[in-house]
C-alpha positions as CSV (number, residue, x, y, z in Angstrom):
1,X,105.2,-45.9,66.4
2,X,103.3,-47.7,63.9
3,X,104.8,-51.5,63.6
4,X,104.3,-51.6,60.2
5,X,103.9,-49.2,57.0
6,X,100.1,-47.6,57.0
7,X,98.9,-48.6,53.4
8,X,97.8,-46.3,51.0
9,X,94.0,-46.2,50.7
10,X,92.1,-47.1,47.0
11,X,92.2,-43.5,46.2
12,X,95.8,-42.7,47.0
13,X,96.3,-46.1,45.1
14,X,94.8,-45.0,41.7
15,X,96.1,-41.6,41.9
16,X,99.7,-43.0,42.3
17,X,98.8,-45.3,39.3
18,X,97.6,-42.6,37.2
19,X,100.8,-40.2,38.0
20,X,102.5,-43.2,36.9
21,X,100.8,-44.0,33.5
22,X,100.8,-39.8,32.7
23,X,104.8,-40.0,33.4
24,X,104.9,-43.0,31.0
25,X,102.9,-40.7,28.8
26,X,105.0,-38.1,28.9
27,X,108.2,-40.3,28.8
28,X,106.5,-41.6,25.0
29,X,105.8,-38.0,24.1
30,X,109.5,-37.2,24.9
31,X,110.8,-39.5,23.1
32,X,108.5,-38.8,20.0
33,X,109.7,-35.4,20.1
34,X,113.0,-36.2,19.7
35,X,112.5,-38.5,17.0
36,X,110.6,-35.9,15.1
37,X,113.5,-33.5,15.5
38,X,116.1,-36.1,14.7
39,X,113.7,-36.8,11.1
40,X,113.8,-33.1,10.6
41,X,117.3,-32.7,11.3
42,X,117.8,-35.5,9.1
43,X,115.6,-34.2,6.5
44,X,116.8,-30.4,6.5
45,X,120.4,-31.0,6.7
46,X,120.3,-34.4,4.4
47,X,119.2,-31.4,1.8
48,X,121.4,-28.9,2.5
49,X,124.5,-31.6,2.6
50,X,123.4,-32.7,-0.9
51,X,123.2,-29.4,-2.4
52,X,126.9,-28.5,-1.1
53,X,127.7,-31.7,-2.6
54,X,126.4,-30.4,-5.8
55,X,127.3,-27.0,-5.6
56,X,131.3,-28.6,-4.4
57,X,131.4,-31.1,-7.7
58,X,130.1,-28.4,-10.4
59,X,132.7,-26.2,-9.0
60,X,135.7,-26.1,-11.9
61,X,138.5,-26.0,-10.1
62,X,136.9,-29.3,-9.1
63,X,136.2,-30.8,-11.7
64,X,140.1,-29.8,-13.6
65,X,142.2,-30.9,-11.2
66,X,140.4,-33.8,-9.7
67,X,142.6,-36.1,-11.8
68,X,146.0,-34.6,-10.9
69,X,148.7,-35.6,-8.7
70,X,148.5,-33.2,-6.4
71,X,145.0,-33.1,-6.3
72,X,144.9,-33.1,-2.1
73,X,146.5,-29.7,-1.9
74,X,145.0,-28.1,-5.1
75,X,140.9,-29.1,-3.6
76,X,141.6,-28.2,0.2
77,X,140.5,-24.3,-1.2
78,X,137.0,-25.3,-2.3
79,X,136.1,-28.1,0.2
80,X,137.3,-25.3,3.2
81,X,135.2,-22.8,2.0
82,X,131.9,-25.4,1.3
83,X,132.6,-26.4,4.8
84,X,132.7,-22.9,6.0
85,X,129.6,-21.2,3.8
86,X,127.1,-24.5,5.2
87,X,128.5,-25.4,8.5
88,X,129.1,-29.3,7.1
89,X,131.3,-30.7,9.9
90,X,133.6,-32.6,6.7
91,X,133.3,-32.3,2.8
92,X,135.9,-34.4,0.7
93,X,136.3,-35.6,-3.0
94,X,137.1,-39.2,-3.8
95,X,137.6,-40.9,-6.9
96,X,134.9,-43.0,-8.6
97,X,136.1,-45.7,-6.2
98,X,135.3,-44.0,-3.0
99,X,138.8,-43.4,-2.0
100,X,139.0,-40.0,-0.6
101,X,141.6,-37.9,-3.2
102,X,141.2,-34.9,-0.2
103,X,139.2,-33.8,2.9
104,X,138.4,-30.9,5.0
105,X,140.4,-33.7,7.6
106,X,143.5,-34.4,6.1
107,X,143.7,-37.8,8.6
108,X,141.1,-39.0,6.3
109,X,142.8,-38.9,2.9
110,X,143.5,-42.4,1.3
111,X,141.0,-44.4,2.9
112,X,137.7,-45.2,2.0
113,X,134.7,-43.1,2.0
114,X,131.3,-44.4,3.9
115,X,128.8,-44.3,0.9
116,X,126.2,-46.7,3.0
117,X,123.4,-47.2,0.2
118,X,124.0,-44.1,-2.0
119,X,123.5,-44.0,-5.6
120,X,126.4,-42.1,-6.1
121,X,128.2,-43.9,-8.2
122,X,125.7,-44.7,-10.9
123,X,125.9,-41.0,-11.6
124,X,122.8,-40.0,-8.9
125,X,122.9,-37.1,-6.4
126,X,121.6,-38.9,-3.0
127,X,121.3,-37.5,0.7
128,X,120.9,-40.2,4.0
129,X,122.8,-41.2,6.5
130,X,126.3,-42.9,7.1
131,X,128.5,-44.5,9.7
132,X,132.0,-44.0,10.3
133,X,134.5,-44.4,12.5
134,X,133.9,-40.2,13.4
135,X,130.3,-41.2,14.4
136,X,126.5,-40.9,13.3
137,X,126.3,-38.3,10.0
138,X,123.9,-37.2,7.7
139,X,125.3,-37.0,3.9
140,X,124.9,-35.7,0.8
141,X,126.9,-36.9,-2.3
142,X,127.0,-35.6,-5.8
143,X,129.0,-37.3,-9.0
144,X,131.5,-35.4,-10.6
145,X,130.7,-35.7,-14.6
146,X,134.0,-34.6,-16.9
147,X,132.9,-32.6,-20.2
148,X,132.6,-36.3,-21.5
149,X,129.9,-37.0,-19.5
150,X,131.8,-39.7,-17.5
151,X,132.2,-40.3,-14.0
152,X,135.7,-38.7,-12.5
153,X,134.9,-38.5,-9.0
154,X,132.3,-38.1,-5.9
155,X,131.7,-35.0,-4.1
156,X,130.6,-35.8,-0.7
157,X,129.4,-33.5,2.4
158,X,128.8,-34.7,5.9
159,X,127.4,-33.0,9.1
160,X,127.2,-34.9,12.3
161,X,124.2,-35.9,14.3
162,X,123.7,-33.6,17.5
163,X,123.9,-35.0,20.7
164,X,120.8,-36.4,22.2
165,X,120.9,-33.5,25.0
166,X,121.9,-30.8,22.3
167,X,118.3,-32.1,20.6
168,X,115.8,-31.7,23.7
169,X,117.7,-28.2,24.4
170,X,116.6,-27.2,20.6
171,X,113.3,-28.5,21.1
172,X,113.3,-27.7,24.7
173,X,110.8,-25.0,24.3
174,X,107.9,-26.0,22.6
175,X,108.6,-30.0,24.7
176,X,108.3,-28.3,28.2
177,X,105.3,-26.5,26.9
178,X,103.8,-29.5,25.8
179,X,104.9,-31.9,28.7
180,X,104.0,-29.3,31.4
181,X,100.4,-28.9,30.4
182,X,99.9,-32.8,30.0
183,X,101.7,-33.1,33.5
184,X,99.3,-30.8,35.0
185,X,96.2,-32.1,33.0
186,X,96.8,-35.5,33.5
187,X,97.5,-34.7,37.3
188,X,94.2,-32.5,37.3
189,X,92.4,-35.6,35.6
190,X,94.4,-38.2,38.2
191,X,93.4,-36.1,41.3
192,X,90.0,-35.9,40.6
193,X,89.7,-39.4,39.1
194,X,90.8,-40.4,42.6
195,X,88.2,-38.0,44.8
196,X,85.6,-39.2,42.2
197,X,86.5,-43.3,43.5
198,X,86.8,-42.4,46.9
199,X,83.5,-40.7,46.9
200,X,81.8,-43.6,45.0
201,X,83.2,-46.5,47.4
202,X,82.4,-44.4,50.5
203,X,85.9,-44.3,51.4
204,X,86.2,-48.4,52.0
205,X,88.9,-49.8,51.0
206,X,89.1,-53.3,48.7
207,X,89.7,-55.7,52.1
208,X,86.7,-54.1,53.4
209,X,84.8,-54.6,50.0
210,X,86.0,-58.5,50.3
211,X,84.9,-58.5,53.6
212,X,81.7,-56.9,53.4
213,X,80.9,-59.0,50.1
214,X,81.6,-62.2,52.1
215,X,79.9,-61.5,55.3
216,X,76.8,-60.8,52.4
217,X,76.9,-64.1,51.3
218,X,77.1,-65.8,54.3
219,X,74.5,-63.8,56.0
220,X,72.4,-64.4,52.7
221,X,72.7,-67.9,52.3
222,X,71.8,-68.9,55.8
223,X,68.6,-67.2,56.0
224,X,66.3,-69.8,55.9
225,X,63.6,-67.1,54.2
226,X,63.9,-66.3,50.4
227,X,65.0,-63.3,49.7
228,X,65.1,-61.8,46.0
229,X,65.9,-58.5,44.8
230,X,65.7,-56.6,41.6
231,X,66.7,-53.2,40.0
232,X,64.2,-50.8,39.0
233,X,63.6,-52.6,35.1
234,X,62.8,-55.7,36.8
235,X,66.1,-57.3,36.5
236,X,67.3,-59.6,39.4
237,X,70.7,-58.4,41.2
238,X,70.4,-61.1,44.1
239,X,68.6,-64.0,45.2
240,X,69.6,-66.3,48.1
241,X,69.3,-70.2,47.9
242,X,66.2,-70.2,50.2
243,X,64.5,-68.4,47.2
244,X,65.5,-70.6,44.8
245,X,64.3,-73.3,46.8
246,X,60.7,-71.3,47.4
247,X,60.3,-70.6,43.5
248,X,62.2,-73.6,42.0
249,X,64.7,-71.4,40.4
250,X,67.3,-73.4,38.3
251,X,71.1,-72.0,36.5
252,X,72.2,-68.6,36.8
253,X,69.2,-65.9,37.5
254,X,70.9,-63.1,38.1
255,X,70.7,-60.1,35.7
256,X,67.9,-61.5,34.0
257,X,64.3,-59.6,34.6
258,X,62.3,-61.9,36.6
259,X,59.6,-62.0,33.7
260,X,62.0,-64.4,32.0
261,X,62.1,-66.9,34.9
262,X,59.1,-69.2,34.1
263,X,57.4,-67.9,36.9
264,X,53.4,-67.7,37.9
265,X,52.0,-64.2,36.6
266,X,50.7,-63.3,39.8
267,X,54.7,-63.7,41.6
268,X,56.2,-62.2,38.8
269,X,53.7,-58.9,39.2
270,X,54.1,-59.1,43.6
271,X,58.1,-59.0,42.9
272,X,58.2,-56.6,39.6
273,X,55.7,-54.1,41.6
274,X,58.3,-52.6,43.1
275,X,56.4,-50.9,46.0
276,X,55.9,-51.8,49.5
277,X,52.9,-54.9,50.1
278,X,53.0,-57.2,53.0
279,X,51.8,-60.7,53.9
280,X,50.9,-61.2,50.4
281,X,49.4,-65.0,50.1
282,X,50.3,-67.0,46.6
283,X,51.0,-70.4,45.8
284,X,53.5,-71.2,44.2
285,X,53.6,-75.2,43.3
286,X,52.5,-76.7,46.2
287,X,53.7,-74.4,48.7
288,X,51.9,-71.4,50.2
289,X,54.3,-68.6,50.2
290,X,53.8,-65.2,52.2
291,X,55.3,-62.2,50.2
292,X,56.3,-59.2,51.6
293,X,58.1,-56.5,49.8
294,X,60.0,-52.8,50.3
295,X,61.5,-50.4,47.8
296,X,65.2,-49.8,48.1
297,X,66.6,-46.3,47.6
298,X,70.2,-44.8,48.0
299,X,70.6,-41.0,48.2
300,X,67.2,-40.4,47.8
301,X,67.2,-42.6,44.5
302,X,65.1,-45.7,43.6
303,X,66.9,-48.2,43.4
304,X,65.0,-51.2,43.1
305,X,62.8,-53.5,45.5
306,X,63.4,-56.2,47.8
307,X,61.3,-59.0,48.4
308,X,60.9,-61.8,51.4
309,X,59.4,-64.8,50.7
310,X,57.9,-67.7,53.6
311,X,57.2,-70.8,53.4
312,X,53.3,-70.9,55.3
313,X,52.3,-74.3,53.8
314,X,51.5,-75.9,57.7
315,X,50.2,-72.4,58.7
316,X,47.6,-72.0,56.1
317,X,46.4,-75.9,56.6
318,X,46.4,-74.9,60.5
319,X,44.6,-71.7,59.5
320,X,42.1,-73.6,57.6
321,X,41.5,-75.9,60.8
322,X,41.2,-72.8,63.0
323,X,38.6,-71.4,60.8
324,X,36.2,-74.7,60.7
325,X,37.2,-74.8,64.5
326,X,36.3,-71.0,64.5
327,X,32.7,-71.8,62.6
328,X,31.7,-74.9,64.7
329,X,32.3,-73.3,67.7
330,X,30.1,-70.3,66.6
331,X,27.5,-72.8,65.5
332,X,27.4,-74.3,68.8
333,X,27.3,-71.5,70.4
334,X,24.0,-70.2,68.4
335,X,22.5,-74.0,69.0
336,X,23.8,-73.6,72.0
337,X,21.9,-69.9,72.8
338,X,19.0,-71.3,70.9
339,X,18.5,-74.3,73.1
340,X,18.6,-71.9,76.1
341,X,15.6,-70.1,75.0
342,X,13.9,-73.0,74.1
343,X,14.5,-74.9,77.6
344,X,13.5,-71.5,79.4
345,X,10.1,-71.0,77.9
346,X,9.5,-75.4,78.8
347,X,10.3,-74.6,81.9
348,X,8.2,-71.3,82.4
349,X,5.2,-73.1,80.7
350,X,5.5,-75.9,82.9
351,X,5.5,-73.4,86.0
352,X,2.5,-72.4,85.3
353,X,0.8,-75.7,84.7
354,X,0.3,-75.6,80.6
355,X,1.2,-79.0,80.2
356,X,-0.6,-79.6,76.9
357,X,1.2,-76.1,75.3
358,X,4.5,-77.7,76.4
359,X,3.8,-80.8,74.7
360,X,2.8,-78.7,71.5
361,X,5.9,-76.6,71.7
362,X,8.4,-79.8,71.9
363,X,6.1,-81.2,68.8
364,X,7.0,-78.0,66.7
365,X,10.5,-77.8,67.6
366,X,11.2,-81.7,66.8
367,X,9.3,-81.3,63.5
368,X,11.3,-78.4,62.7
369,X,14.5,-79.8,63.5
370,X,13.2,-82.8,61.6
371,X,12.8,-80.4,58.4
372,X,16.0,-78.6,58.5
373,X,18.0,-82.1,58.7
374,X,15.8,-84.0,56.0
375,X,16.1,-80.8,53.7
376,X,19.9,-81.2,54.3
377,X,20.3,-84.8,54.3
378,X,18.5,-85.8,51.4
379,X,20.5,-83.5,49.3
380,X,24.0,-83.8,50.8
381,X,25.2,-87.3,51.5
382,X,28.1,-86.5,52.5
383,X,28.1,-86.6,56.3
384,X,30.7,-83.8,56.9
385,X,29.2,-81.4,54.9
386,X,26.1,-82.0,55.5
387,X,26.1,-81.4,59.5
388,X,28.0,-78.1,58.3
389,X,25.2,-76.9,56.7
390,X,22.7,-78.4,59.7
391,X,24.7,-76.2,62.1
392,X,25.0,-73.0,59.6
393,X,21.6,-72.7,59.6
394,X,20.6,-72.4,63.2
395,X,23.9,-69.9,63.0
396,X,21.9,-67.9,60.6
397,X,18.6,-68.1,62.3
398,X,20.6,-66.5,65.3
399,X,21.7,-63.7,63.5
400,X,18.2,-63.1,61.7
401,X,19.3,-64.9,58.4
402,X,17.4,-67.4,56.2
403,X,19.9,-69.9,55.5
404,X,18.3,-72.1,52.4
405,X,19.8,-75.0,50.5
406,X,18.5,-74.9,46.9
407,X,16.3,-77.6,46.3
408,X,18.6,-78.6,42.9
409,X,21.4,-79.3,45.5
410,X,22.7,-82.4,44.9
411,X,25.9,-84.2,46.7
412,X,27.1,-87.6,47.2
413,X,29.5,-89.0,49.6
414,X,33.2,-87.6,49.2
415,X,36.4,-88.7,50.1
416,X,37.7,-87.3,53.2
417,X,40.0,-84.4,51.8
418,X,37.6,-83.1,49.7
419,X,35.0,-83.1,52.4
420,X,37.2,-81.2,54.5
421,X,38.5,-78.5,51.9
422,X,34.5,-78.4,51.1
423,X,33.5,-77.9,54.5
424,X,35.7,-75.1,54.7
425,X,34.8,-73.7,51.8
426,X,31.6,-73.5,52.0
427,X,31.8,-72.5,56.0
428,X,33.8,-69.0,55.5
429,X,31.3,-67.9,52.4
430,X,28.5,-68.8,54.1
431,X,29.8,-66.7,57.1
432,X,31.0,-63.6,55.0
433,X,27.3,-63.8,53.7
434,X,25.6,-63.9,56.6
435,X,27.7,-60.9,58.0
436,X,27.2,-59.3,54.5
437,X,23.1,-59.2,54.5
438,X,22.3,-59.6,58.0
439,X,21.5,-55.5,57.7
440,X,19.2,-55.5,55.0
441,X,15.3,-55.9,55.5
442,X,14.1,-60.3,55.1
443,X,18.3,-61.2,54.8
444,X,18.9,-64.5,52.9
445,X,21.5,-66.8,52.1
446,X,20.7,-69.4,49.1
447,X,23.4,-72.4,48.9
448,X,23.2,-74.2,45.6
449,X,25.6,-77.5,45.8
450,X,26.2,-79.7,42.9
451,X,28.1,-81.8,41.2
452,X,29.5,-83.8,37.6
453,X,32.0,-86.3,37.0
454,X,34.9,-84.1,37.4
455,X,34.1,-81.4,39.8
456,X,32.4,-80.0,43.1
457,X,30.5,-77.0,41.6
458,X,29.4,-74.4,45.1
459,X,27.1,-71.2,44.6
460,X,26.7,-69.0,47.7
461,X,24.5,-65.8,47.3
462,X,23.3,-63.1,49.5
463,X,20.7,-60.5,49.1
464,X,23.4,-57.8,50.7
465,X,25.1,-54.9,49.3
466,X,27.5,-57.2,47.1
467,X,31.0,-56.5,46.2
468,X,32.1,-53.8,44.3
469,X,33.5,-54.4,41.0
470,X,36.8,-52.5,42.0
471,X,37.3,-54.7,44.8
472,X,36.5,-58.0,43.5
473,X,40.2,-59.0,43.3
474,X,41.2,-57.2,46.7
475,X,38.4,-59.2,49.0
476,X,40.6,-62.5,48.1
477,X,44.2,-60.9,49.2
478,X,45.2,-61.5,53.1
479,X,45.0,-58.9,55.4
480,X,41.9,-56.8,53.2
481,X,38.4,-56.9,55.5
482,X,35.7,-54.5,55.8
483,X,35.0,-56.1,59.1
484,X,36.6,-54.8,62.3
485,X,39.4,-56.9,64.3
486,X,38.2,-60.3,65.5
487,X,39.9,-63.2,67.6
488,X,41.7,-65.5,65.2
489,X,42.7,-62.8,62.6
490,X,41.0,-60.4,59.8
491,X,40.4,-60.7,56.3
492,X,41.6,-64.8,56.6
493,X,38.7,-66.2,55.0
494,X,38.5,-65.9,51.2
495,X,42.1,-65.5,51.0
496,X,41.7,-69.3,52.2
497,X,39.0,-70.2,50.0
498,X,40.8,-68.8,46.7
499,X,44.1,-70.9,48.3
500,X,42.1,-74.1,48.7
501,X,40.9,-73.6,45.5
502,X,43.9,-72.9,43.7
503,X,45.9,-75.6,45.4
504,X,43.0,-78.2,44.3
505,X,43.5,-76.8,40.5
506,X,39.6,-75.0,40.9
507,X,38.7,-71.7,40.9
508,X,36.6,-69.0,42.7
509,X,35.2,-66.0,41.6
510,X,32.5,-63.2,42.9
511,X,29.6,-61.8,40.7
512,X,26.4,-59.3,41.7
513,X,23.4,-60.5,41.2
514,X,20.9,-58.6,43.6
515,X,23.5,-59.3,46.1
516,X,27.3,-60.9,46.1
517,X,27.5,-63.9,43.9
518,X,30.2,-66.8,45.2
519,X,30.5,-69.7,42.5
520,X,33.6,-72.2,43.4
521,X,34.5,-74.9,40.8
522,X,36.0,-77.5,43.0
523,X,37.8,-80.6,41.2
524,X,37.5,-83.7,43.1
525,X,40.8,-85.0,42.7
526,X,43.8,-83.0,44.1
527,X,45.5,-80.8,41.7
């Protein structure tokens, strides 16, 4: 046996509420019912009691003998039949007084009649009701006017309320009709008011709504990842603290659309989209946040989107490392490849004895060395940037590329930050246009570095295909390459550059111009 009572599930709950509130229902319509037949009871016989008064006072029998002594026996003939032609329950005659001269109940004679507020005796007919020591009546009184025109007596008719039961049996038939049907529509209504709930809650009941709403807090609000979710008009039902923390969201957010939040264009259009995206890259402040969203549907129905949010600041700075780790190494390894072919042919012309062609060979090798390094150095002072460009240019000349520094380059010395965001600037465009043109017959690369007062201004052109114009916003987003899979990632590179730029208050945008056109505005101090 159960050890306690089984509870009555959220459905069975409202219906029993609703049988409850259509019972008080019908209890008020009952009630009203009997007060409208106890007005027209009142209202019907009030009438009829006043004209028997009426008819009973201009009767002349009545009006002759009212004044004699013997007036009690000499009226009982007219009052008995009034009583008997209407169906009054008392009639009686008093004097102008109210002391009753004779009744249709002789116990009544000699004591006062129950005028309550009736006009009577100013010479008006009245009908309403009175109480006596015989119970609840409705009257109707009528003066009795002598051929003088003065006041003689009161003719007075009385019928008796009907018991309450007596009224719902004479309005019994049209009150069931009525109760019945709104008992069985408001039963009807109840029942399905209750299937309706149950369907809607999935059968759970409210402990298991409190415990499924707390167990979504708690599970929210220790996720260290933001999470933020809004309906289909952009509105935001939910958002855990790690996203307020991510998009510095103050006060109460939810159910306002996330357009209203203050937020950068770009996030408000990733988390409005309301589509699927992953790993998209923004910053947001100072922090580089990965967004990843997914639509969220019930039944079959759009519901909305939900959106995860990561805090990559240290990954991004690592990824930047990796990529000038990434480029160097590559370098080397072209220097590296390049210095094998040049040792190899030494040592075959040295095998066979040209002594004065190896001696010309290391001449134009150390002259040509000695061009690419002045062309660099006395453009670029800086040290970092300027071995960069040293290295990308053997790195070219592997590949087949003319690598060229314009000659209206112009750089001085920077402070280490900026030299390093440079140097990694400049090393994944450079790299994206060598891979871009290294196809296409006499491939070049033209770098064109300068500067003003303010900012680090970097051109990087190629004489490849270009960019086309639909994708020139796409080639910046993480995870978009036209390049197959390589070690370290895909599609890292300008997604870096734009974040560098962004997070240093510059810009970077893509042009065609006989090729791809790169042209960075770098500030030198830190945004």
């Amino acid at each position: 046996m159960w050890s306690r009572r089984r509870r009555l599930t959220l459905a069975g709950q409202f219906l029993v509420l609703q049988l409850v509130v259509v019972a008080v229902v019908l209890v008020i319509v009952g009630a009203f019912s009997v007060q409208q037949a106890t007005a027209s009871f009142a209202d019907d016989r009030g009438t009829q009691m006043r004209s028997v008064a009426e008819d009973l006072a201009n009767t002349a029998v009545v009006r002759d003998r009212i004044g004699e002594p013997d007036a009690a026996q000499s009226l009982a003939s007219p009052i008995n039949s009034a009583v008997n032609l209407s169906g009054a329950t008392e009639a009686m005659i008093a004097d102008p007084t109210g002391r009753i001269l004779s009744s249709s109940d002789p116990r009544v004679i000699g004591t006062r009649a129950a005028l309550g507020d009736s006009g009577v005796r100013e010479g008006r007919a009245w009908k309403g009701d009175v109480r006596t020591r015989n119970g609840h009546f409705v009257a109707g009184h009528a003066p009795i006017i002598d051929d003088n025109g003065e006041l003689v007596g009161l003719a007075i008719a009385e019928e008796r309320y009907p018991a309450l039961s007596t009224r719902l049996t004479e309005s019994a038939d049209e009150l069931v009709l009525y109760l019945g049907f709104g008992a069985g529509l408001g039963a009807a209504g109840s029942w399905l008011l209750a299937r309706l709930v149950k369907r809607r809650t999935r059968g759970l009941e409210p402990h298991e709504f409190a415990m499924l709403a707390d167990h979504r807090e708690a599970l929210l609000h220790s996720i260290r990842e933001g999470i933020i979710a809004v309906d289909t008009d952009a509105r935001v039902t939910m958002v855990n603290d790690g996203a307020r923390t991510l998009l510095d969201l103050d006060g109460d957010v939810v159910g306002r659309r996330i357009g209203d939040l203050g937020l950068d264009p770009q996030v408000v259009d990733v988390i409005a989209a309301g589509g699927d995206s992953q790993d998209v890259v923004l910053l947001v402040g100072e922090r580089a946040i990965v967004f990843n969203q997914r639509s969220a549907s019930s039944h079959g129905r759009g519901i909305g989107a939900v959106t995860t949010m990561r805090d990559r600041t240290d990954l991004v700075a690592m990824q930047g490392q990796l990529s000038s780790n990434l480029s160097i190494t590559d370098t080397l390894r072209a220097q590296t490849h390049e210095f094998a072919n040049q040792l190899h042919t030494i040592s075959g012309l040295v095998q066979l004895g040209e002594y004065d062609e190896v001696t010309s060979l290391v001449g134009v090798l150390t002259r040509r060395r000695a061009e690419i390094t002045d062309a660099v150095t006395q453009r670029v002072a800086d040290p970092a940037v300027a071995a960069l460009l040293i290295a990308k240019t053997s790195g070219a000349a592997e590949a087949g590329v003319t690598l060229t520094l314009s000659d209206g380059s112009r750089l001085a010395p920077t402070t280490p930050r900026t030299s390093a965001d440079l140097a990694t600037v400049i090393g994944n465009l450079v790299d994206n246009a060598v891979d871009a043109c290294k196809g296409e017959t006499s491939p070049a690369v033209t770098v064109e570095l300068t500067e003003t007062a303010d900012e680090i201004v970097l051109e990087v052109r190629d004489n490849g295909p270009g960019v086309p114009e639909q994708l020139r916003d796409a080639v910046f987003t993480r995870g978009f390459s036209t390049k197959p899979d390589v070690p370290g990632g895909r599609g890292i590179g300008l997604p870096l550059v734009r974040l560098i730029c962004t997070q240093r208050g510059g810009t970077v945008t893509v042009a065609h111009d006989g090729g791809a056109v790169f042209a960075v505005h770098l500030p030198k101090a830190s945004a």
